[in-house]
MIDOSE-1310 file (N, C-alpha, C; in nm, 2 decimals, decimal comma, always signed):
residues 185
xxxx	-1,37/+2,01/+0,32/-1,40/+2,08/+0,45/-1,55/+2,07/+0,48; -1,61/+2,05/+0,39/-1,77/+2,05/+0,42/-1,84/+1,98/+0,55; -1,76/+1,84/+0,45/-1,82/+1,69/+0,54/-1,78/+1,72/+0,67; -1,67/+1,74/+0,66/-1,67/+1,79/+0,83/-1,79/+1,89/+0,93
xxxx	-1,78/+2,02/+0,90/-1,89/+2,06/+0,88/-2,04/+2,00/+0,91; -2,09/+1,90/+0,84/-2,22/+1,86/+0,81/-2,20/+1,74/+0,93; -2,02/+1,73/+0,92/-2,09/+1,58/+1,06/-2,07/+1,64/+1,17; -2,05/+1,76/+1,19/-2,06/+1,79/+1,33/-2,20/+1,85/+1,34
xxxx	-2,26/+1,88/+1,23/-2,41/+1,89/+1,30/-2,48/+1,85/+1,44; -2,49/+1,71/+1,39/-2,55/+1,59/+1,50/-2,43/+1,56/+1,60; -2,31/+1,58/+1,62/-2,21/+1,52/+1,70/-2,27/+1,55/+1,84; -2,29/+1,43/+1,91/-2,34/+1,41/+2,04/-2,23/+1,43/+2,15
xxxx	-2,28/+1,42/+2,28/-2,16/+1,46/+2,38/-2,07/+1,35/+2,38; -2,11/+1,25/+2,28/-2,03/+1,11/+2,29/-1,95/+1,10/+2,21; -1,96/+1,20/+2,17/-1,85/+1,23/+2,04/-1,87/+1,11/+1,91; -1,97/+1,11/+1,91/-2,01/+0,98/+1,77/-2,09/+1,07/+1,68
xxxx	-2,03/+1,04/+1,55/-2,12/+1,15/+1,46/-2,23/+1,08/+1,39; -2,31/+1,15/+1,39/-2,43/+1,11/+1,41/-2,52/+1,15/+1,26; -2,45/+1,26/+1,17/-2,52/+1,28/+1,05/-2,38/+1,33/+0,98; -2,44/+1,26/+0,83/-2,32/+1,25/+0,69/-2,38/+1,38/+0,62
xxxx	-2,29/+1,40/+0,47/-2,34/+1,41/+0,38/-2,46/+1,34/+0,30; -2,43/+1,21/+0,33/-2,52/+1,11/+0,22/-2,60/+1,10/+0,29; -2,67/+1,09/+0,41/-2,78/+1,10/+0,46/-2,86/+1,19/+0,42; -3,01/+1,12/+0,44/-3,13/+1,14/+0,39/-3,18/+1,32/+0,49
xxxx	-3,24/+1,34/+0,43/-3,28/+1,50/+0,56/-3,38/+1,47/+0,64; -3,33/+1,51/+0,74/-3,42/+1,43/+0,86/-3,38/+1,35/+0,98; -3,27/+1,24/+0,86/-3,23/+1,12/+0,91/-3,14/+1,10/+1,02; -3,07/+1,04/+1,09/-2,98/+1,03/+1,18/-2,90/+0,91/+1,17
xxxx	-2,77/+0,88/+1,14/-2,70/+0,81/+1,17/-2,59/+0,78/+1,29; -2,61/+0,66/+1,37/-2,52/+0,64/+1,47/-2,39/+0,54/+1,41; -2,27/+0,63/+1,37/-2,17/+0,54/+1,34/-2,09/+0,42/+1,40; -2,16/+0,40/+1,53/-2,12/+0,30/+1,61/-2,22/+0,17/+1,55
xxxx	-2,31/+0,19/+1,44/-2,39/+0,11/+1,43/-2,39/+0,11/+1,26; -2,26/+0,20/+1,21/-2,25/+0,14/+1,11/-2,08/+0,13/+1,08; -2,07/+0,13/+1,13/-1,86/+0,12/+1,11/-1,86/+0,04/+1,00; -1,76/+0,04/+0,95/-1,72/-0,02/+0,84/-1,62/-0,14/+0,92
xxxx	-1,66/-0,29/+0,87/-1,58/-0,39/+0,93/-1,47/-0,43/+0,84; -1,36/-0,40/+0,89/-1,25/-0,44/+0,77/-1,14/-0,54/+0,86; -1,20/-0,58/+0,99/-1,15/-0,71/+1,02/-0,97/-0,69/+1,04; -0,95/-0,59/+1,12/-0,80/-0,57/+1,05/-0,74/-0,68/+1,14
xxxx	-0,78/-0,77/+1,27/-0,71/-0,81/+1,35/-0,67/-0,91/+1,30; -0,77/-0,95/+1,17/-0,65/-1,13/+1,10/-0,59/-1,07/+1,06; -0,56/-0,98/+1,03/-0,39/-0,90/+0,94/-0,29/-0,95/+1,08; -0,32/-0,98/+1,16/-0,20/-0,98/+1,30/-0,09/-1,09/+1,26
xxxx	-0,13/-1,15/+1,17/-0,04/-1,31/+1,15/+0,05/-1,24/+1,07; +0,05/-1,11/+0,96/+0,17/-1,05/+0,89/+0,24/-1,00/+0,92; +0,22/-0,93/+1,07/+0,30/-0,88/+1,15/+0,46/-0,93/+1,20; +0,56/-0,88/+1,18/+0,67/-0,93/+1,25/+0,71/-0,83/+1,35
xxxx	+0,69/-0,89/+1,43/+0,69/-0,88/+1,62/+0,82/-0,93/+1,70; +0,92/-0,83/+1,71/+1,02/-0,91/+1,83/+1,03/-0,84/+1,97; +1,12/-0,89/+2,04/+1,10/-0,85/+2,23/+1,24/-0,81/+2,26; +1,27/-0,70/+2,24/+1,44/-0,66/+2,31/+1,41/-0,62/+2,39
xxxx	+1,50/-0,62/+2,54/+1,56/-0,54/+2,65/+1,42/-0,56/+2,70; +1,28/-0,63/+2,73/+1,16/-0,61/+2,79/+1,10/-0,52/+2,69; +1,11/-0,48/+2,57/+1,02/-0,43/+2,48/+0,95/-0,48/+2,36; +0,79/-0,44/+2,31/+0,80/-0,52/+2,19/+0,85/-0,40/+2,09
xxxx	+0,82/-0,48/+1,99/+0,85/-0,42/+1,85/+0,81/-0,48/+1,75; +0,75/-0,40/+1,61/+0,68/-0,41/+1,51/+0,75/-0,37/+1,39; +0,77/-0,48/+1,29/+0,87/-0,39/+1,18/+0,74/-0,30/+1,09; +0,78/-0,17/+1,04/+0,69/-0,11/+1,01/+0,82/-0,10/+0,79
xxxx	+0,69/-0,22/+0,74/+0,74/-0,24/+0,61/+0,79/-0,10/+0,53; +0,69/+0,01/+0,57/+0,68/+0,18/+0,47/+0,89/+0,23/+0,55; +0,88/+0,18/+0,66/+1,01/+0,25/+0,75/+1,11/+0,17/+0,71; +1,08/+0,03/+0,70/+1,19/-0,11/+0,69/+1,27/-0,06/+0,80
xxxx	+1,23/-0,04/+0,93/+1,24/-0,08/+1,05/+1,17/-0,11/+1,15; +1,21/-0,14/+1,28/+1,17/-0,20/+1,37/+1,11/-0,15/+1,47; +0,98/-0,08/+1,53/+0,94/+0,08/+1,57/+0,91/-0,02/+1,70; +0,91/+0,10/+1,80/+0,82/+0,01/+1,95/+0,67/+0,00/+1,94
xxxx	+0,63/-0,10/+2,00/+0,51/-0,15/+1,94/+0,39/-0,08/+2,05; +0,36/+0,05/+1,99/+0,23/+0,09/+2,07/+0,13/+0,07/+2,02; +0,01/+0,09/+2,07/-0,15/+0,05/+2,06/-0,16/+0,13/+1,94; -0,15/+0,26/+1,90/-0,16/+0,36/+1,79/-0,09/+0,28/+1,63
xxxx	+0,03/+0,22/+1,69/+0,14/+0,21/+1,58/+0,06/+0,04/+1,59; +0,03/-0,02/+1,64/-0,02/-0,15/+1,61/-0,14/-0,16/+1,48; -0,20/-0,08/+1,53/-0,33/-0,03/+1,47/-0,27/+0,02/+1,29; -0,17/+0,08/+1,28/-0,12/+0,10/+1,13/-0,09/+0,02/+1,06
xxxx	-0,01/-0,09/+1,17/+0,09/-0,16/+1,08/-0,02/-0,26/+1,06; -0,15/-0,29/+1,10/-0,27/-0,36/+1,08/-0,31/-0,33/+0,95; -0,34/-0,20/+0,98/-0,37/-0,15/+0,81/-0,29/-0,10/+0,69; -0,19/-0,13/+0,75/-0,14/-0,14/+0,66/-0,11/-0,29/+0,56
xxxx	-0,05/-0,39/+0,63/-0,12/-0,51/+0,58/-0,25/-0,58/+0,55; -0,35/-0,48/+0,59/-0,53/-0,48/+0,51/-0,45/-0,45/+0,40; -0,45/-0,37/+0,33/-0,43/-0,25/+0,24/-0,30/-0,33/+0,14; -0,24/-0,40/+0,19/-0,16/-0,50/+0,11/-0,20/-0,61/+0,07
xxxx	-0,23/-0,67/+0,14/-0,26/-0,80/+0,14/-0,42/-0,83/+0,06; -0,54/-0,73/+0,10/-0,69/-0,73/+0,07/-0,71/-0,65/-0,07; -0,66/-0,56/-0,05/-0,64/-0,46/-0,22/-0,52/-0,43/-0,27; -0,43/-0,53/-0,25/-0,31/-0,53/-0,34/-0,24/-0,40/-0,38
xxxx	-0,24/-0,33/-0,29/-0,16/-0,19/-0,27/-0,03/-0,24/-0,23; +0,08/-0,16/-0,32/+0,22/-0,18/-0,34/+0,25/-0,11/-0,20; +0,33/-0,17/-0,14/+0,39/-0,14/+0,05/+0,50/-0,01/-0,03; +0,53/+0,01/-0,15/+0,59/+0,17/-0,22/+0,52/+0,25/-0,21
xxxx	+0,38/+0,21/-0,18/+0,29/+0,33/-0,25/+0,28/+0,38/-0,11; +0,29/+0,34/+0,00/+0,21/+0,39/+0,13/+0,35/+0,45/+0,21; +0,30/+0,57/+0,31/+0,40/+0,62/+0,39/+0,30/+0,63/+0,50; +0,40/+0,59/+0,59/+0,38/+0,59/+0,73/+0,41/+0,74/+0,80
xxxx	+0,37/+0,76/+0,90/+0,40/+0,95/+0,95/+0,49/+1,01/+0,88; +0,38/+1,04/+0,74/+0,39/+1,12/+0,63/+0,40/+1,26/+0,72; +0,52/+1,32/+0,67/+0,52/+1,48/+0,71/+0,46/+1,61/+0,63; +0,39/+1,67/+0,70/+0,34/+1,77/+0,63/+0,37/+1,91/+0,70
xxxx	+0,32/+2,05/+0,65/+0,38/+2,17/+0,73/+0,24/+2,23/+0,73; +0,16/+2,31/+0,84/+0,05/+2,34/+0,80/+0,02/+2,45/+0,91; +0,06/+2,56/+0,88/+0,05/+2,67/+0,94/+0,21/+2,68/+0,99; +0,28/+2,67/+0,95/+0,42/+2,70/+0,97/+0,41/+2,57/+1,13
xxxx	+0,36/+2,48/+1,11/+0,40/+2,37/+1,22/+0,40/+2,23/+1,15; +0,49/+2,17/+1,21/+0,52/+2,00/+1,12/+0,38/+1,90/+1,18; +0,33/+1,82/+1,13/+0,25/+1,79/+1,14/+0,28/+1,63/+1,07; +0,22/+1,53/+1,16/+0,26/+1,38/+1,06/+0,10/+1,33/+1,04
xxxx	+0,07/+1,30/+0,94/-0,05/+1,21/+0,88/+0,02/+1,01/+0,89; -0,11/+0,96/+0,96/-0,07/+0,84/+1,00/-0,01/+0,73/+0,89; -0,11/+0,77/+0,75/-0,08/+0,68/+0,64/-0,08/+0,74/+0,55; -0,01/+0,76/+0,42/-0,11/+0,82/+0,33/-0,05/+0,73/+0,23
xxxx	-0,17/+0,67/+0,12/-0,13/+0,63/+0,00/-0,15/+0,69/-0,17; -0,05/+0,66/-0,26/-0,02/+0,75/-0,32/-0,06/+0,66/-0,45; -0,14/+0,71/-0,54/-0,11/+0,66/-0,68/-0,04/+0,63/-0,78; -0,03/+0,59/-0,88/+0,11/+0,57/-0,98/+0,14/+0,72/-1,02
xxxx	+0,06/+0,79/-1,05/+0,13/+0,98/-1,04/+0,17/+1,02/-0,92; +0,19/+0,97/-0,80/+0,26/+1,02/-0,67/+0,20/+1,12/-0,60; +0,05/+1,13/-0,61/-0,03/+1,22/-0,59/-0,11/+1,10/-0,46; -0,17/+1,16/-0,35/-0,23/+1,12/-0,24/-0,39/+1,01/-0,28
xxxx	-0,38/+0,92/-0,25/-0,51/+0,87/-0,28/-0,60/+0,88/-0,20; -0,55/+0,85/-0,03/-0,64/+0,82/+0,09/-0,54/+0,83/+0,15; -0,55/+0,91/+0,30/-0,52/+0,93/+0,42/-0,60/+0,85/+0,51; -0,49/+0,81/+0,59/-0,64/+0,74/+0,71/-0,51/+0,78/+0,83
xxxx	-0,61/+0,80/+0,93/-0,61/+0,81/+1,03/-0,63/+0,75/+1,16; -0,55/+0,65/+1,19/-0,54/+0,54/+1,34/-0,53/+0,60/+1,48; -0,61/+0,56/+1,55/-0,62/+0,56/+1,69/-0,63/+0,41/+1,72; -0,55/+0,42/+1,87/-0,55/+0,31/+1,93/-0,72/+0,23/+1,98
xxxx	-0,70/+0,09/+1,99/-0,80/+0,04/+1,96/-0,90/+0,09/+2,11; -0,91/+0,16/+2,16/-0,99/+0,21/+2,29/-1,08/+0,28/+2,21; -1,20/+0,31/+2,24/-1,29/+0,43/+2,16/-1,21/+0,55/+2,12; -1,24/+0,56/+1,99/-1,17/+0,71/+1,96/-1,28/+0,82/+1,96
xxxx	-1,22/+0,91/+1,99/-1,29/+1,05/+2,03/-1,30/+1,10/+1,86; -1,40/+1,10/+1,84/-1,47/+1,11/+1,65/-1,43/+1,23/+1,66; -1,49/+1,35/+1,74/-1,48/+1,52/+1,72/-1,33/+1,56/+1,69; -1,22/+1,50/+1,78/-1,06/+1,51/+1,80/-1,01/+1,50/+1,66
xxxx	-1,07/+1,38/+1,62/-1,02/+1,30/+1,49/-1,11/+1,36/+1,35; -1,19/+1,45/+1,39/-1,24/+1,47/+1,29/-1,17/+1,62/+1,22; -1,17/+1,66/+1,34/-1,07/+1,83/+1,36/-0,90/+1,81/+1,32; -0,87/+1,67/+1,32/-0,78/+1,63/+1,27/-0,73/+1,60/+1,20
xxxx	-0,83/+1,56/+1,09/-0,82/+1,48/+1,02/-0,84/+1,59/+0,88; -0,95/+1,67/+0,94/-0,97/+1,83/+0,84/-0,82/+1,89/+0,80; -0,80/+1,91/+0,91/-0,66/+2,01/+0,89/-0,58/+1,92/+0,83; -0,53/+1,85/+0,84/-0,46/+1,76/+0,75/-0,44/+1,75/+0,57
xxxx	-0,60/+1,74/+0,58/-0,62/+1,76/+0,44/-0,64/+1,83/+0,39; -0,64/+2,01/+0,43/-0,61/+2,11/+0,41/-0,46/+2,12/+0,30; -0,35/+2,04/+0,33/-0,24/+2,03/+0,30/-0,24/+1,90/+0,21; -0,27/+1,79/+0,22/-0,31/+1,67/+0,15/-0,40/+1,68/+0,04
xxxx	-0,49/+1,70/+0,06/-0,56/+1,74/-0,07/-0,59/+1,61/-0,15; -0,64/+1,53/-0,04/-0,68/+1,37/-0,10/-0,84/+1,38/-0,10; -0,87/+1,27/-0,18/-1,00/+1,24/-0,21/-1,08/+1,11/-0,11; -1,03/+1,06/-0,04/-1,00/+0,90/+0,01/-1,01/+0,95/+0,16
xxxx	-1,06/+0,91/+0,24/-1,05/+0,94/+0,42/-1,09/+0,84/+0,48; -1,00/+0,75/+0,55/-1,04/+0,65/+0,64/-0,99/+0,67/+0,78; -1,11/+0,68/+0,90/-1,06/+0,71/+1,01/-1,09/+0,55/+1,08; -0,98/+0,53/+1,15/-0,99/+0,37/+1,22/-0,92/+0,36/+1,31
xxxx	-0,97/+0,25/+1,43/-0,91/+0,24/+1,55/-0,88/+0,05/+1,56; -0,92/+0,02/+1,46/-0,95/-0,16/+1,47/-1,06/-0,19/+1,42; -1,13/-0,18/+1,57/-1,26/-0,28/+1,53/-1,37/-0,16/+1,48; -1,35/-0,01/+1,47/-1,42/+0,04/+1,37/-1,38/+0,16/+1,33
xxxx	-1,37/+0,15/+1,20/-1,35/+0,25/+1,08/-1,48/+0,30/+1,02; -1,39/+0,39/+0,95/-1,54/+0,49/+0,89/-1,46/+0,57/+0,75; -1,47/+0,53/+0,63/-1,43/+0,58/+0,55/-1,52/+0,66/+0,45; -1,46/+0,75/+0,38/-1,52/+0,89/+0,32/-1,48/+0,89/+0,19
xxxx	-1,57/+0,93/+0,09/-1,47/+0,96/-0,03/-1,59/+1,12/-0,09; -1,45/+1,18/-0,17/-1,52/+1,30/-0,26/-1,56/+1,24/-0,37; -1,68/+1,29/-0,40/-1,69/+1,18/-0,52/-1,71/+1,32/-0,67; -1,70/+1,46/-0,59/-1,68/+1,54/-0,74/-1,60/+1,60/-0,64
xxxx	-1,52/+1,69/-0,77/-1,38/+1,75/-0,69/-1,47/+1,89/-0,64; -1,43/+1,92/-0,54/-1,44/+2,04/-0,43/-1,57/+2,02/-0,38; -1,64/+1,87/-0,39/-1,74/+1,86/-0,32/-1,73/+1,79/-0,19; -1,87/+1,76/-0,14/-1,90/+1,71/+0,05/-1,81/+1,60/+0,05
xxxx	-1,73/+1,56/+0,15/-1,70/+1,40/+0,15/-1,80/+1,37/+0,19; -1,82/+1,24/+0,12/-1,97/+1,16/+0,14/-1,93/+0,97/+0,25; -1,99/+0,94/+0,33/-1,91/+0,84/+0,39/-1,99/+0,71/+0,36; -1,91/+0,59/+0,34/-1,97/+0,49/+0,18/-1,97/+0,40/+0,30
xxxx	-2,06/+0,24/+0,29/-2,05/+0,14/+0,36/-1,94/+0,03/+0,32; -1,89/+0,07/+0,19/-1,79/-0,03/+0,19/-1,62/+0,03/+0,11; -1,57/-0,05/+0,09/-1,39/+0,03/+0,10/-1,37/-0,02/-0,07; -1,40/+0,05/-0,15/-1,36/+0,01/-0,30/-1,27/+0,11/-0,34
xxxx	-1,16/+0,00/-0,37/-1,03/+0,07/-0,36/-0,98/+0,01/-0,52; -1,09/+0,01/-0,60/-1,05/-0,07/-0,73/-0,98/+0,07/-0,86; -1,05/+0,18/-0,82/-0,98/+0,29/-0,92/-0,85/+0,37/-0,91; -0,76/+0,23/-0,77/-0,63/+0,26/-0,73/-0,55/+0,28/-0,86
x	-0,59/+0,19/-0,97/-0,50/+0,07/-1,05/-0,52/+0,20/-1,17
């Protein structure tokens, strides 16, 4: 809950956050100038895509069904073949609008992946690929893991992500420049 906290310090009317945990004192970070590139749009070739009645559709592997293909839900099933395919995360381990209850209201988390104890690794959180509003998603992404209780936070819309990790338990999420996903295993 901290990091949240400490990034809304700097959060500009642009809704871009603008200071981390890991930043220096003083300093200022514009996350439009450091996103994390994880390229998710070559994942598009693993996609299976069909067209009924004038609609598309995207098979969503975590569902092993066929969902209508919106800009939000495009954006998962992206990362979710990153997340397969780039760090060899088992398509078992991940749930797609994972359900949670969080103040007596149902609540779905976009991804969440789970380790070999069935315990949460990383939640990430997708918006469609238009600018995402950082403040919305950040307030959202809190409360979430109020109930989640993961270590791992990646917020992404495509072409920029921003991922977080706790690096001691009950401490700041701190937000890293690159996605090492090696202490999955």
């Amino acid at each position: 809950m901290e990091w949240f906290k400490i990034a809304r310090i700097g959060m500009g009317k642009s809704g871009n956050w603008n200071r981390f945990a890991n930043e220096p004192p003083g300093g200022r970070i514009n996350c439009l100038n450091m996103a994390l590139e994880l390229h998710l749009d070559t994942y598009s070739q693993y996609l299976r895509l069909k067209k009924e009645s004038e609609k598309d559709y995207v098979w969503d592997p975590t569902r092993e069904r066929y969902l209508v293909l919106q800009p939000e839900e495009f954006v998962r099933q992206l990362l979710i073949q990153y997340l397969h395919k780039n760090h060899w995360i088992p398509i078992s381990r991940m749930r797609s609008e994972y359900g949670i209850e969080l103040h007596r209201t149902k609540k779905r988390c976009d991804l969440i992946v789970f380790d070999k104890n069935g315990r949460p690794f990383l939640m990430a959180e997708c918006k469609s690929f238009k600018k995402m509003n950082a403040e919305l998603t950040a307030d959202q992404i809190e409360r979430y893991n109020l109930e989640v209780k993961t270590d791992r936070i990646l917020i992404t819309n495509g072409p920029e992500s921003h991922y977080f990790i706790r690096k001691e338990s009950g401490g700041p999420f701190e937000r890293v420049d690159e996605m090492d996903l090696s202490d999955f295993y």
